[in-house]
C-alpha positions as CSV (number, residue, x, y, z in Angstrom):
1,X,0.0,0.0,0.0
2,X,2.7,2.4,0.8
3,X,4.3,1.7,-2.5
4,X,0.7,2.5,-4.2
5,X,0.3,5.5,-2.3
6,X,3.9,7.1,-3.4
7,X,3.2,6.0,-6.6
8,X,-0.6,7.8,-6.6
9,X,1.0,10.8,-5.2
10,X,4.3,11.3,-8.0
11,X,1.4,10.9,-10.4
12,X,-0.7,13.6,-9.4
13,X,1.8,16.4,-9.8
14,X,1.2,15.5,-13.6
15,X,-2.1,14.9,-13.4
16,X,-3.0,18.0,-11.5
17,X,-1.1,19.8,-14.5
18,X,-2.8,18.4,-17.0
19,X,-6.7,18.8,-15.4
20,X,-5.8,22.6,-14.7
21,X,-5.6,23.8,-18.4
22,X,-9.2,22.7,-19.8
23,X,-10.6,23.8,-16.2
24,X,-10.2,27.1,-17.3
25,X,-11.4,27.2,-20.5
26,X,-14.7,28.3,-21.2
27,X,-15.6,26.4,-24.6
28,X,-18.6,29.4,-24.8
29,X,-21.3,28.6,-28.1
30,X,-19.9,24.9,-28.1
31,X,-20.7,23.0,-30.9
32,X,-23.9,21.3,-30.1
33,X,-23.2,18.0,-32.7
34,X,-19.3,17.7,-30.9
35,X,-21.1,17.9,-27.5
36,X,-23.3,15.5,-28.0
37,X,-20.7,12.7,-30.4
38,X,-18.8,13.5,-26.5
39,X,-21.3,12.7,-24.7
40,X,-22.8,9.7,-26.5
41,X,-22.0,6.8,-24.4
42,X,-23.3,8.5,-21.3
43,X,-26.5,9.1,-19.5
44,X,-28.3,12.5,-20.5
45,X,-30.4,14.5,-18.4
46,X,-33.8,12.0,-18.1
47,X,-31.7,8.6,-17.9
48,X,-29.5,10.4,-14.9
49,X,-32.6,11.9,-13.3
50,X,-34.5,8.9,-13.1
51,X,-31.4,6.7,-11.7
52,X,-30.7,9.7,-9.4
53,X,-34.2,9.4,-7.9
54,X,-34.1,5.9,-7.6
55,X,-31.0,5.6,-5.3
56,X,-31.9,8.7,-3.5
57,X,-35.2,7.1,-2.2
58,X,-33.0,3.9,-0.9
59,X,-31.9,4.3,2.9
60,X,-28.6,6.0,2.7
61,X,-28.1,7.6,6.0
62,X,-27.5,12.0,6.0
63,X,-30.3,14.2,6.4
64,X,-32.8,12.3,4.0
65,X,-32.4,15.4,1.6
66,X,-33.1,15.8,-2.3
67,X,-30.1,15.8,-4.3
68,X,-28.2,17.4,-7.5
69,X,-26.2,15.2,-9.9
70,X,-23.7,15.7,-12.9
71,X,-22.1,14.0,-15.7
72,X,-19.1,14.9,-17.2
73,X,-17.1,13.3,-20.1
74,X,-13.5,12.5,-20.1
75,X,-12.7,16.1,-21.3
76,X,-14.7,17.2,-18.0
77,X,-17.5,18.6,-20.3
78,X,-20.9,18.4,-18.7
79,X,-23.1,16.2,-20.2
80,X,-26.2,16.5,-18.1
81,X,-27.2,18.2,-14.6
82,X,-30.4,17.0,-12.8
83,X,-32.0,17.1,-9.2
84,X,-34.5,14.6,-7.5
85,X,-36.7,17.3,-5.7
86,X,-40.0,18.8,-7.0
87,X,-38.0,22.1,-8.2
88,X,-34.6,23.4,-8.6
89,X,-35.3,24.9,-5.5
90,X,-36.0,21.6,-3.2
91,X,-32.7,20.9,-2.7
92,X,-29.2,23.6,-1.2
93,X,-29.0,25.7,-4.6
94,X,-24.9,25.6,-3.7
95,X,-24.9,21.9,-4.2
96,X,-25.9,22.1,-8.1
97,X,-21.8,23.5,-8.6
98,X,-20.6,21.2,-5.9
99,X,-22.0,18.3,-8.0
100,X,-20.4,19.2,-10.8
101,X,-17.2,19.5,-9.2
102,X,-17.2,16.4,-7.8
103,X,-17.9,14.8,-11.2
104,X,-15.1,16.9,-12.4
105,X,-12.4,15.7,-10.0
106,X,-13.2,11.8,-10.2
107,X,-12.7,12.1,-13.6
108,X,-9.6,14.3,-13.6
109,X,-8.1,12.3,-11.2
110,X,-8.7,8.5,-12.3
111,X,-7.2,6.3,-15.1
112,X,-8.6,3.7,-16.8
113,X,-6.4,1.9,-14.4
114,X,-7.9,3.2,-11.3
115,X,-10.5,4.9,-10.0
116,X,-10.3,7.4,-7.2
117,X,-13.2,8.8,-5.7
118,X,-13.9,12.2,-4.1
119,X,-14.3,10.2,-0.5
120,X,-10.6,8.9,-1.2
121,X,-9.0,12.2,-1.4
122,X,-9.9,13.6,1.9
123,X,-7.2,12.4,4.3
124,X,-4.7,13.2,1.9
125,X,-5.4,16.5,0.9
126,X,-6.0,17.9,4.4
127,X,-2.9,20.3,6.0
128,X,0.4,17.8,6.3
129,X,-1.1,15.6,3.6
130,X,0.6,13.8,0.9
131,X,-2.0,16.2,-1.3
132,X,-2.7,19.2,0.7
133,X,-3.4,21.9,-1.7
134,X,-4.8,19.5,-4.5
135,X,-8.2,21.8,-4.1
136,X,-6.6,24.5,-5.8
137,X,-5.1,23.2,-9.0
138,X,-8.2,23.2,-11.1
139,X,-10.3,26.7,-10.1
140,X,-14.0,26.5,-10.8
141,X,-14.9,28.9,-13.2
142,X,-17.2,30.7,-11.4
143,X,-18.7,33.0,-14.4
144,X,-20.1,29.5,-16.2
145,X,-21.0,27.8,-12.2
146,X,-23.7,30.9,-11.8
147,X,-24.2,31.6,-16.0
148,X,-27.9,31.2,-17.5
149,X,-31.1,31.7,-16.2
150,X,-31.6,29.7,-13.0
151,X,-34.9,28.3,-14.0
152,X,-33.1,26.3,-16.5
153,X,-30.6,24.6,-13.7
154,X,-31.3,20.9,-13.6
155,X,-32.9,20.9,-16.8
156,X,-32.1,19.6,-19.9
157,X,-30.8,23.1,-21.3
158,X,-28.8,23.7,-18.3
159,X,-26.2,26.2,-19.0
160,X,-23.5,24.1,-17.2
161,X,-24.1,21.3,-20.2
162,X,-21.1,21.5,-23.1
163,X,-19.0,23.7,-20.6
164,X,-16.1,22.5,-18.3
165,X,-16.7,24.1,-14.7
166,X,-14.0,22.0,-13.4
167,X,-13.6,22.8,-9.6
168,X,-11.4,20.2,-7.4
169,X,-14.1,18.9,-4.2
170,X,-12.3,16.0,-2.0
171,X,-15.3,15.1,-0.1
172,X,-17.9,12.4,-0.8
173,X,-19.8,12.3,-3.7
174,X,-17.4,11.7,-6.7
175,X,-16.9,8.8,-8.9
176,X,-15.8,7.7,-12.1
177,X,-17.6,5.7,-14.6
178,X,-16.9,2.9,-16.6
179,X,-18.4,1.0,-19.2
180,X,-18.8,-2.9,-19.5
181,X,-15.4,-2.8,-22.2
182,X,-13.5,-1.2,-19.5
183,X,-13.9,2.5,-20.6
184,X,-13.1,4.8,-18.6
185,X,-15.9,7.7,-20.1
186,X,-16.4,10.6,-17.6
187,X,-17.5,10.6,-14.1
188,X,-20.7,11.5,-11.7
189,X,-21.1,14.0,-9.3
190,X,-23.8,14.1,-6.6
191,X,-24.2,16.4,-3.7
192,X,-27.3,17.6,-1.0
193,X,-27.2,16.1,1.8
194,X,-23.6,14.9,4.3
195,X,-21.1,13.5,2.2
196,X,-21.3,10.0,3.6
197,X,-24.8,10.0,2.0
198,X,-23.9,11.7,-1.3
199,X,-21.3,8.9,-1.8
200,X,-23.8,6.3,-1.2
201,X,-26.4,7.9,-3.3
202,X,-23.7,8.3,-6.0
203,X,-23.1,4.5,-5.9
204,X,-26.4,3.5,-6.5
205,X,-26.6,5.7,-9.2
206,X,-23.4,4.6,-11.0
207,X,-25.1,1.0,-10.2
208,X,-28.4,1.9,-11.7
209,X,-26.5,3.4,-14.8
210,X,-24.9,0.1,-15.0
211,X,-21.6,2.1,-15.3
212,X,-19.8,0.8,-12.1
213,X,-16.4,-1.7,-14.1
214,X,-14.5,-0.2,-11.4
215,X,-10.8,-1.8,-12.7
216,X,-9.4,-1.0,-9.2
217,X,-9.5,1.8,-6.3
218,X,-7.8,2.4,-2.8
219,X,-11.0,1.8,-0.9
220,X,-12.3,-1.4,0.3
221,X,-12.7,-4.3,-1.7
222,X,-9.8,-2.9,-4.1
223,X,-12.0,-0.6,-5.6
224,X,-13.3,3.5,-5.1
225,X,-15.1,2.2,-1.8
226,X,-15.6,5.1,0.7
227,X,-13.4,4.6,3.7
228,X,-13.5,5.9,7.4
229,X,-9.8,4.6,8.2
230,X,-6.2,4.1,6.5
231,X,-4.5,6.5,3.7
232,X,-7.8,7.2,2.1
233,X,-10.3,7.7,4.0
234,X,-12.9,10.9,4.9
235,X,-14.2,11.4,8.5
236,X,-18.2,9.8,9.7
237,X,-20.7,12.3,8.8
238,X,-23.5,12.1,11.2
239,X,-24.0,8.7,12.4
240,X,-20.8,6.4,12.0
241,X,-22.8,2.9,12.7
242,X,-25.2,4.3,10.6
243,X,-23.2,5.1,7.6
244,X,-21.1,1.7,7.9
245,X,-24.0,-0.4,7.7
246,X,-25.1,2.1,4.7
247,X,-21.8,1.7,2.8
248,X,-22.1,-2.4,3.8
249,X,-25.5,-2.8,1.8
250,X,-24.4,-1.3,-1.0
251,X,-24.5,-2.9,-4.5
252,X,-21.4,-4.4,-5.5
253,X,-19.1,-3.1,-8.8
254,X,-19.7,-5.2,-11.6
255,X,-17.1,-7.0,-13.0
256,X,-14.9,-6.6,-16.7
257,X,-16.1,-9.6,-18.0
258,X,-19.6,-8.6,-18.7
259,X,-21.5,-10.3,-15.9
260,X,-23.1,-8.1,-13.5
261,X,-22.2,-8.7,-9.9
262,X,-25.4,-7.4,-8.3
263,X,-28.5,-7.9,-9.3
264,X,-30.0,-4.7,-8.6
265,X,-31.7,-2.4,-11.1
């Protein structure tokens, strides 16, 4: 594990390099045909708001709250934005941007190799950390986090989709996706309620989307597991035997050779 861990962190001064350039740009009047080729092979705003519903109604510990979810594509262009609530307004307005930076640093920071997810980031990346100061090499772009008329946030047209935000979050609530062939083809972003509960409700998501080929992870179980001890882990949330029975239950990743390893849909 040690080795693994020096070997994550060399890594990251490149990849932090790397995720900081397209962070900034602001790829205004994208072309709608390129954004959507991008996007193809990942869910779009009803397919994500549907699967976001779904595991947000399972028991996943928190505060019970509605939630905001985003998709982003390996360039960290959004591809969708959606909440679960009855309005845009049923759920903390200030998680809409937080769930797209979570999608944006899962992807930025995993490989087709390995997945790290937000939750995995935490230990690291607070003051003395192997990573402390990883939250500010990829600025949100604030101008495109607030652009548009907020009546369209969490819909289809939401001005976030075809931009990259980008933003660096190393909380819960993060996680990369991967197809069936092993692709590694964006990532998701949830966040409205603790983070312990966004993480969970993120994994039944990814489940649900049936994009969850995790290769490997530093959590549990090898894979981008949520963890509240070793090098990777994030602090208990609100109720720790709550939220380790919560991360228990959850579904399983599939596995690369095409056979699902849960059965839940």
């Amino acid at each position: 594990m040690k080795a693994l861990h020096t070997s994550i962190v060399t890594s990251f001064a490149v990849l932090a390099g790397l995720a900081a350039t397209p962070a900034l740009a602001s790829p205004q009047g994208a072309d709608s045909k390129a954004v959507a080729a991008e996007c193809a092979a990942l869910p779009g705003h009803a397919e994500l708001r549907e699967a976001l519903t779904r595991a947000r109604r399972a028991d996943n510990g928190g505060f019970d709250l509605d939630m905001w979810g985003t998709v982003v594509s390996r360039s960290g262009t959004v591809c969708a934005v959606a909440f679960t609530g009855e309005s845009n307004a049923s759920q903390w307005p200030g998680s809409r941007a937080i769930s797209a930076q979570k999608a944006n640093t899962a992807n930025a920071f995993s490989l087709p190799t390995l997945a790290l997810a937000t939750a995995n980031l935490y230990s690291a990346t607070q003051p003395g950390g192997s990573l402390f100061g990883l939250q500010e090499s990829n600025p949100v772009n604030a101008a495109l986090a607030y652009a548009g008329p907020a009546t369209a946030w969490g819909q289809a047209n939401d001005p976030l989709v075809g931009q990259r935000m980008g933003g660096v979050n190393v909380f819960g609530g993060g996680l990369a996706l991967y197809s069936a062939q092993g692709e590694l083809l964006g990532a998701l972003g949830v966040s409205g309620d603790s983070s312990c509960a966004d993480h969970a409700i993120a994994w039944r998501t990814r489940n649900l989307l049936r994009l969850d080929y995790v290769p490997a992870g530093v959590g549990p179980d090898g894979v981008d597991q949520i963890s509240f001890d070793g090098d990777w882990k994030q602090p208990h949330c609100v109720n720790a035997a709550t939220e380790d029975a919560v991360v228990k239950a959850l579904p399983p990743t599939r596995r690369r050779d095409g056979l699902a390893a849960t059965t839940q849909d």
